[in-house]
DODORO-53747 format. One record per residue: y, z, x of N, C-alpha, C in turn; residue in one letter. Coordinates in steps of 0.001 Angstrom, whole numbers, padded with zeros to 6 digits, always signed. Atoms other than C-alpha are relative to their C-alpha. Layout:
# residues N
YZXYZXYZXA;...
***
This chain:
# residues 246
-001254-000709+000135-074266+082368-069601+000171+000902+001212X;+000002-000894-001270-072852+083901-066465+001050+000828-000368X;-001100-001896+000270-071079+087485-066728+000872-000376+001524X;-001113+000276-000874-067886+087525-064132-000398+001380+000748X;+000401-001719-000668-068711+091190-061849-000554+000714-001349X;+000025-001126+001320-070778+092442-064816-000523+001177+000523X;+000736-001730-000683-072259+095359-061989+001357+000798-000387X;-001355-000702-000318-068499+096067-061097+000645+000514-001859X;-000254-000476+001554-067658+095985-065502-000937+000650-001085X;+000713-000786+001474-070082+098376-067340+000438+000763-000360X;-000641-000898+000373-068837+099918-069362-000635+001774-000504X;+000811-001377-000510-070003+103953-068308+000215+000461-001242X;-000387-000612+001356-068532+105315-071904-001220-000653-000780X;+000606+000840+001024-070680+103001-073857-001845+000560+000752X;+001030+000099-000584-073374+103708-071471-000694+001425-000214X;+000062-001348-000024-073325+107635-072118+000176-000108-001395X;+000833+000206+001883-073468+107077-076054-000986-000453-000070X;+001387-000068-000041-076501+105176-075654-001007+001163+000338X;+000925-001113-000572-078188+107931-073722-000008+000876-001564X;+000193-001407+001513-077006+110413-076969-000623-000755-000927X;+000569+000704+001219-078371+107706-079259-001782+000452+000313X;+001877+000143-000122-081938+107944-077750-000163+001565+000306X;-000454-001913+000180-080758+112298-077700-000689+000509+001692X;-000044-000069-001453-080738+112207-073752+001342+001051+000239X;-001106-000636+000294-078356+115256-073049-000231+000976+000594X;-000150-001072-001082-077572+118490-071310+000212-000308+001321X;+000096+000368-001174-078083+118511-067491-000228-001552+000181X;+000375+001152-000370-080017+115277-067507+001564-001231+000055X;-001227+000839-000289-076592+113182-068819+001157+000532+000777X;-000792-001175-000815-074196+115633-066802-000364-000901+001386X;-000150+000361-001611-075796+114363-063506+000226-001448-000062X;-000046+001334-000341-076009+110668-064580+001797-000374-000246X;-001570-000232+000204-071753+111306-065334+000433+000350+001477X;-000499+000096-000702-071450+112561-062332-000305-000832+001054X;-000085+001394-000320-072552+109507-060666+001350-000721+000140X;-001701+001247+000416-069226+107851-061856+000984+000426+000705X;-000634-000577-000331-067429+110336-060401+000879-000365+001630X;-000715+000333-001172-064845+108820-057410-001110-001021+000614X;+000728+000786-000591-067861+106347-056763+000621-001259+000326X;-000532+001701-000266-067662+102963-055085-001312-000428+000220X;+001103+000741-000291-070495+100475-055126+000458-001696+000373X;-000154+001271+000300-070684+097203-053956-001479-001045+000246X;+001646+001156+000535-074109+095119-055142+000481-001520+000662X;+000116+001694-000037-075003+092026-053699-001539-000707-000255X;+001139+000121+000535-077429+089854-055397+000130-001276+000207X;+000007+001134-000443-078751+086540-055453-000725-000779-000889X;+000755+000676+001424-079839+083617-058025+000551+000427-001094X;-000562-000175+000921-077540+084813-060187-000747+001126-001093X;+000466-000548+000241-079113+087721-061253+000765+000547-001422X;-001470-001130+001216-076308+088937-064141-000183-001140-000685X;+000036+000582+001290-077254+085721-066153-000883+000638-001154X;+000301+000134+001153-077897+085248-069744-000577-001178-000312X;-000201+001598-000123-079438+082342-071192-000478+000235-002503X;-000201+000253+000984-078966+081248-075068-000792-000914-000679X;+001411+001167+000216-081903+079369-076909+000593-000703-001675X;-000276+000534+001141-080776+077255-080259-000398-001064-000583X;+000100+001331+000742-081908+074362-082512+000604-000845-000554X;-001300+000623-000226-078964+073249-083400+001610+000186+000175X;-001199-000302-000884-075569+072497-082131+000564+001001-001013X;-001061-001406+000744-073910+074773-084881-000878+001053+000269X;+000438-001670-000419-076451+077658-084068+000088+000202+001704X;-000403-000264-001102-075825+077190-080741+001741+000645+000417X;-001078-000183-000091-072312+077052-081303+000510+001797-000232X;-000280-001113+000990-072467+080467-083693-000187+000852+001368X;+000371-000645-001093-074362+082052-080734+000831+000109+001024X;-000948-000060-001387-071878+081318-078234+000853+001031-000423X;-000820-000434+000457-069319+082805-080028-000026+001476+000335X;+000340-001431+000260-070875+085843-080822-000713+000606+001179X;-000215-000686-001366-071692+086563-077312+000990+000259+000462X;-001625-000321-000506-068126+086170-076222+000784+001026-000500X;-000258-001235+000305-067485+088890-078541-000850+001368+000043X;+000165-000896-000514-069963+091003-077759+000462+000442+001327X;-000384-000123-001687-069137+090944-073963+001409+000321+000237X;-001199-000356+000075-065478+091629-074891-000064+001411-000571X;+000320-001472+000460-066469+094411-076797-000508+000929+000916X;+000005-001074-001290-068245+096240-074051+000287-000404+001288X;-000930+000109-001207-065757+095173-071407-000355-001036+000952X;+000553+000988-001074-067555+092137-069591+000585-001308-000274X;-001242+001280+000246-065345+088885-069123-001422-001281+000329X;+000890+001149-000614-067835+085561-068779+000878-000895+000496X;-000510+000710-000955-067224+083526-066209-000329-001621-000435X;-000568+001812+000624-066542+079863-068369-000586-000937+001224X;+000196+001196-001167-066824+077888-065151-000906-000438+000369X;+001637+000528-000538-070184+078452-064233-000935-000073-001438X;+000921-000128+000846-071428+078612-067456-000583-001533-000584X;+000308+001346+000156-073667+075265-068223-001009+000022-001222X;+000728+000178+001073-075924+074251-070909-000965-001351-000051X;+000698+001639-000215-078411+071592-071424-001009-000280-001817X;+000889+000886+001237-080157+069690-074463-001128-000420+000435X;+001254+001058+000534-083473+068588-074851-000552-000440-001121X;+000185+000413+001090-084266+066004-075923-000501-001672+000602X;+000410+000909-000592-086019+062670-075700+000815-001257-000041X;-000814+001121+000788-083443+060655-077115+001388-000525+001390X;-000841+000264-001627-081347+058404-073670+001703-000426-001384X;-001452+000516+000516-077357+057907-074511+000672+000604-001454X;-000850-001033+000992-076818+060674-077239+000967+000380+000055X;-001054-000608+000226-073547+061905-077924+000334+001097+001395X;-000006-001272-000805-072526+064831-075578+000615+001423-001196X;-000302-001048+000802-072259+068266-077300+001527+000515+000034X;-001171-000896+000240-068924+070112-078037-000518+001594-000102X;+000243-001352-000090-069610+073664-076763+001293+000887+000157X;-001306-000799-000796-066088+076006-076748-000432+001281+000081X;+000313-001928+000293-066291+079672-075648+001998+000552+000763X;-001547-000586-000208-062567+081371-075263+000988-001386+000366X;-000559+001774-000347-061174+077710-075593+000006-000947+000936X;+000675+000557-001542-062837+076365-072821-000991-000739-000416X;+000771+000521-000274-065278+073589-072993-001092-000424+001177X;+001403-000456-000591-068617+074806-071659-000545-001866+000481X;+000510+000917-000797-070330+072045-069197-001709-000492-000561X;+001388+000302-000252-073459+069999-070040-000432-000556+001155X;+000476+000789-001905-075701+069096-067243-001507-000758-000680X;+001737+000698+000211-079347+066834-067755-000761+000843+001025X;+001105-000942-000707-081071+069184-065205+001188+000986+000685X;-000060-000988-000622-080527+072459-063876-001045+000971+000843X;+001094-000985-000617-082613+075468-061506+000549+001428-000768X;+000031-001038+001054-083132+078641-063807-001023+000925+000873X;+000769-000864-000455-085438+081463-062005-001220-000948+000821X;+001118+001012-001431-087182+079047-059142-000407-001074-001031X;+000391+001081+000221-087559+076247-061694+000948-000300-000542X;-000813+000694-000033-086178+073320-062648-000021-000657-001646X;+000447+000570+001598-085533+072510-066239+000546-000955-000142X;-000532+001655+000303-084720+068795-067387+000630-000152-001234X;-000163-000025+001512-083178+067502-070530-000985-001009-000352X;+001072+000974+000645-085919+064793-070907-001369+001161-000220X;+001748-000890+000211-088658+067814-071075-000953-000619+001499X;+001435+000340-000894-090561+065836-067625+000312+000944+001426X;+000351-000636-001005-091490+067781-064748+000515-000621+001311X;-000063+001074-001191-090545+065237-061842+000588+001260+000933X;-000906-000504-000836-087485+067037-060560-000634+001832+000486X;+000103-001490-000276-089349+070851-060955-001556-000232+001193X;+000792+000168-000767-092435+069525-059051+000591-000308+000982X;-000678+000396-001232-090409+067875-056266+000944+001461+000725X;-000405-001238-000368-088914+071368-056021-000734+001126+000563X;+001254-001102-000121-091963+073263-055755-000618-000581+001579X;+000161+000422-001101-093108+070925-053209+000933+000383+000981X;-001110-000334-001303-089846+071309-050933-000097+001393+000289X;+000125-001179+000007-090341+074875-051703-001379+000290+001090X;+001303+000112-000587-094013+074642-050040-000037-000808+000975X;+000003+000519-001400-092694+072623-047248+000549+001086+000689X;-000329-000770-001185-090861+075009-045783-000854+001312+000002X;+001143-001067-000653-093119+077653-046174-001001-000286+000628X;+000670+000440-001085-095369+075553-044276+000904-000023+000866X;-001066+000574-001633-092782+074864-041698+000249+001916+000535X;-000155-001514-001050-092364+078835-041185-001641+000630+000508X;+002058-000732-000324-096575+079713-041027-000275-001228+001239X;+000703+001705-000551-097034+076356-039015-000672+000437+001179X;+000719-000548-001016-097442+078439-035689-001624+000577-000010X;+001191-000890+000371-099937+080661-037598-001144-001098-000259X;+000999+000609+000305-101777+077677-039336-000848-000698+001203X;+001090+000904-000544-102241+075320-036296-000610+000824+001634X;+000448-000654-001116-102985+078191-033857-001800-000112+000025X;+000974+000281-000386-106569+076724-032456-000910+001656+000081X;+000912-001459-000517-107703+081029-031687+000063+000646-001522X;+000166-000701+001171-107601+081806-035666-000996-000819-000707X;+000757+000701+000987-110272+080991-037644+000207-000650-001203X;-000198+000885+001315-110745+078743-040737+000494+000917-001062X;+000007-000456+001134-111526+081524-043277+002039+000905+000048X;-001568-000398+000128-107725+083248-041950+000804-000535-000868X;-001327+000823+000244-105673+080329-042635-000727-000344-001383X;+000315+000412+000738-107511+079577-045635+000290+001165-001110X;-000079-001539+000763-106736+083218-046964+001894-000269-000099X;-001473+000151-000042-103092+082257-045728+000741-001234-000993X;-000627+001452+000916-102794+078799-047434-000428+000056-001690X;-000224-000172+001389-104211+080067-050379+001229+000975-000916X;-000600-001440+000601-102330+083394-051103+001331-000255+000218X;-000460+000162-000130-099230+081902-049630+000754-001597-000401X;-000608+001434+000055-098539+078222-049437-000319-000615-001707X;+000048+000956+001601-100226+077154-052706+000331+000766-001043X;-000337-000880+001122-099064+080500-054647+001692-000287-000242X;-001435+000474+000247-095431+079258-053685+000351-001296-000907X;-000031+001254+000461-096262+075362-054970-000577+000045-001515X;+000345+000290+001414-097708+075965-058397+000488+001500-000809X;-000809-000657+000644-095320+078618-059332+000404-000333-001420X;-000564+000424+001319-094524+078475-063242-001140-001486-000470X;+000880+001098+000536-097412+075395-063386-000443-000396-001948X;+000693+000210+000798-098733+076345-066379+000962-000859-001532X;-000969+000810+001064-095942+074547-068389+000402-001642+000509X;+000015+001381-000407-096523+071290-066662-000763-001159-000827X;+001119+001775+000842-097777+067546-068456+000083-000434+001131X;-000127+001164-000597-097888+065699-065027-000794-001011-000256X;+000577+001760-000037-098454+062277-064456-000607-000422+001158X;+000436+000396-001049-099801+060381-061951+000619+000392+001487X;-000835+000309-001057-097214+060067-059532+000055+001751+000425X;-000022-001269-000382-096761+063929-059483-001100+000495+000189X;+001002-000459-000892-100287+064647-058983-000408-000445+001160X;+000148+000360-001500-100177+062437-056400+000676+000556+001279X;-001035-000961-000358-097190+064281-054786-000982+001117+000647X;+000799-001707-000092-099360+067517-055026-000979-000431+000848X;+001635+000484-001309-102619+065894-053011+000368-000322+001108X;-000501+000308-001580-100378+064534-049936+000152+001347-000004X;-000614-001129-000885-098756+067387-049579-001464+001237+000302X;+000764-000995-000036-102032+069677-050446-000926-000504+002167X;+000250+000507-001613-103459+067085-047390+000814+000370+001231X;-001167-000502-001357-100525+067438-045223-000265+001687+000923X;-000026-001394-000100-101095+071235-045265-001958+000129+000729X;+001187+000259-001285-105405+070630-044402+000134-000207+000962X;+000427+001033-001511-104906+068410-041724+001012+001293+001072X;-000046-001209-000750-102878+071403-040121-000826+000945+000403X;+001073-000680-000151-105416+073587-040428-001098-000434+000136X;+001140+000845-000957-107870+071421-039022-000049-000295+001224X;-001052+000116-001406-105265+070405-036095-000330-001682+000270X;-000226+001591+000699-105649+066699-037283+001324-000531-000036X;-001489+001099+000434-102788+063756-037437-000767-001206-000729X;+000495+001682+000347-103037+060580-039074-000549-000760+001260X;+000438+001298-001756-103391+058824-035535-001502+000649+000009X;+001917-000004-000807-107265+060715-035169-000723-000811-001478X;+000811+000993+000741-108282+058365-038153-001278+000399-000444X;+001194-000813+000641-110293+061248-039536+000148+000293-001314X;-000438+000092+001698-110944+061037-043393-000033+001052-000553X;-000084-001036+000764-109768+063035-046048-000883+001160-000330X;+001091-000802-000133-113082+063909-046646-000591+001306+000498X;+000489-000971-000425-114018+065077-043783+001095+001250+000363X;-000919-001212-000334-110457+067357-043312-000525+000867-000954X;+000799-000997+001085-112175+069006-046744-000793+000348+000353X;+000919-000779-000297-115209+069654-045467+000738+001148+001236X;-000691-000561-001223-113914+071016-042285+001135+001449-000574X;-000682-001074+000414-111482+073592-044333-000342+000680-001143X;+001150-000446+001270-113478+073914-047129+000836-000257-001131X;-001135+000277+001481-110312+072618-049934-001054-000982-000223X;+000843+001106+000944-113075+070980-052273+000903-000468-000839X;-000931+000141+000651-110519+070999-054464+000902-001135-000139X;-001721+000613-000141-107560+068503-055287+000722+001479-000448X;-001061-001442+000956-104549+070927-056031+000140-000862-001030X;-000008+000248+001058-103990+069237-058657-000707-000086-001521X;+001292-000559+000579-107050+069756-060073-000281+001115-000120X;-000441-001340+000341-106722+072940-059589+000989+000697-000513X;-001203-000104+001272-103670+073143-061506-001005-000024-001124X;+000500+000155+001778-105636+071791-064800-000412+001267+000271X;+001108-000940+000619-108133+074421-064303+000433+001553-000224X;-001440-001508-000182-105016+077384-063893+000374-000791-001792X;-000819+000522+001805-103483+075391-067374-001397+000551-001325X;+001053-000084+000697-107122+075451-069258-000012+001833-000168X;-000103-001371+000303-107141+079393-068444+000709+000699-000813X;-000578-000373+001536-104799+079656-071138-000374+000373-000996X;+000996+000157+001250-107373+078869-073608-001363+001088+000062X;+000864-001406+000068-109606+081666-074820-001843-000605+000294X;+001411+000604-000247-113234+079078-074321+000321-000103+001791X;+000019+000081-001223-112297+078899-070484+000124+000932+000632X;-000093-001018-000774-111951+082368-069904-000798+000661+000685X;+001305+000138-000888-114267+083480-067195-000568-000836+000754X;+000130+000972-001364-114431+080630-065351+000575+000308+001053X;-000197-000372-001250-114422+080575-061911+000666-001424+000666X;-000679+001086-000926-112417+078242-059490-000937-000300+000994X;+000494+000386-001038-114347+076352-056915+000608-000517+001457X;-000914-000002-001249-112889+076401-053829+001956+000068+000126X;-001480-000849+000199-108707+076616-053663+000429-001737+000292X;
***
């Protein structure tokens, strides 16, 4: 659910009864009043920071929910912006119906995938499209360090401090809600390679094996393998384990 300028529409009245509700008062609300006073602001934000998002089991409680947002948000002065507002189903089921969502007589948009706070949610529930995201995400942050990684006068343990804390903290962002499959852990091992053989200062053409780019940087690891063992930390028998290499 996207709010239309909800910085530019709060409503300051509503905002100064709360304060007396939680018995905030004298000086303290006095100065946050005069705040309001002939002010001008203008916020700029990014990722859509002023969403909402609406969780339901079914289409009539979804429906109820809609509703009753549209009247709260009328009630304290915030208009939603219909246009951008999208929605999605999951569900495993191919060639279902499409939902009937109205909010102020407007029929709300379904989509089969969307990006929600740096990930990518599907309506089949599979990961493909949020891994292929994470990856692109972790290409270009290789493509901006690249100087740093394949600079020959920095040592191993540097870039290995850099590719951990950086490159692979960008690529397994949100992981722990992943089932992959093959194909996507395979995904994750080129690219985790792609990113060694930099920091080795390796190409495919020196016909030097995987292997030895691991020894040589010390990634014992698959990432992907190191994913499970980030997922397993969930579980209260794996706690205290240690990761072996990155």
């Amino acid at each position: 659910m996207d709010l239309e300028k909800a910085y530019d529409r709060i409503d300051r009245e509503a905002k100064c009864n709360m304060m007396r509700f939680y018995e905030i008062g004298g000086r303290l609300l006095q100065a946050v009043k005069s705040l309001y006073i002939g002010s001008k602001v203008c916020v700029k934000i990014r990722n859509e920071a002023n969403d909402a998002v609406l969780v339901a089991d079914l289409e009539e409680e979804l429906c109820r929910l809609v509703v009753e947002f549209g009247r709260v948000c009328e009630r304290r002065k915030l208009q939603v912006n219909v246009v951008r507002v999208r929605f999605i189903r999951c569900t495993r089921r191919e060639g279902s119906a499409r939902l009937n969502i109205v909010l102020n007589g407007e029929l709300l948009e379904e989509v089969d995938q969307f990006e929600y706070l740096g990930s990518v949610i599907a309506a089949n529930g599979r990961v493909e499209a949020d891994v292929h995201l994470r990856v692109y995400k972790g290409c270009e942050v290789l493509q901006a360090v690249k100087g740093v990684v394949k600079n020959r006068g920095l040592g191993i343990n540097v870039k290995r401090v850099l590719y951990a804390k950086v490159i692979v903290a960008t690529v397994i962002y949100g992981l722990e809600f992943w089932g992959m499959k093959v194909i996507e852990r395979q995904k994750l091992d080129v690219f985790q390679m792609k990113c060694l053989r930099n920091m080795a200062g390796v190409t495919q053409w020196d016909r030097v094996r995987q292997e030895v780019v691991r020894v040589r940087t010390g990634g014992r690891n698959e990432l992907a393998a190191r994913m499970d063992m980030n997922v397993l930390r969930w579980f209260w028998p794996c706690r205290g384990w240690k990761m072996v290499g990155y």
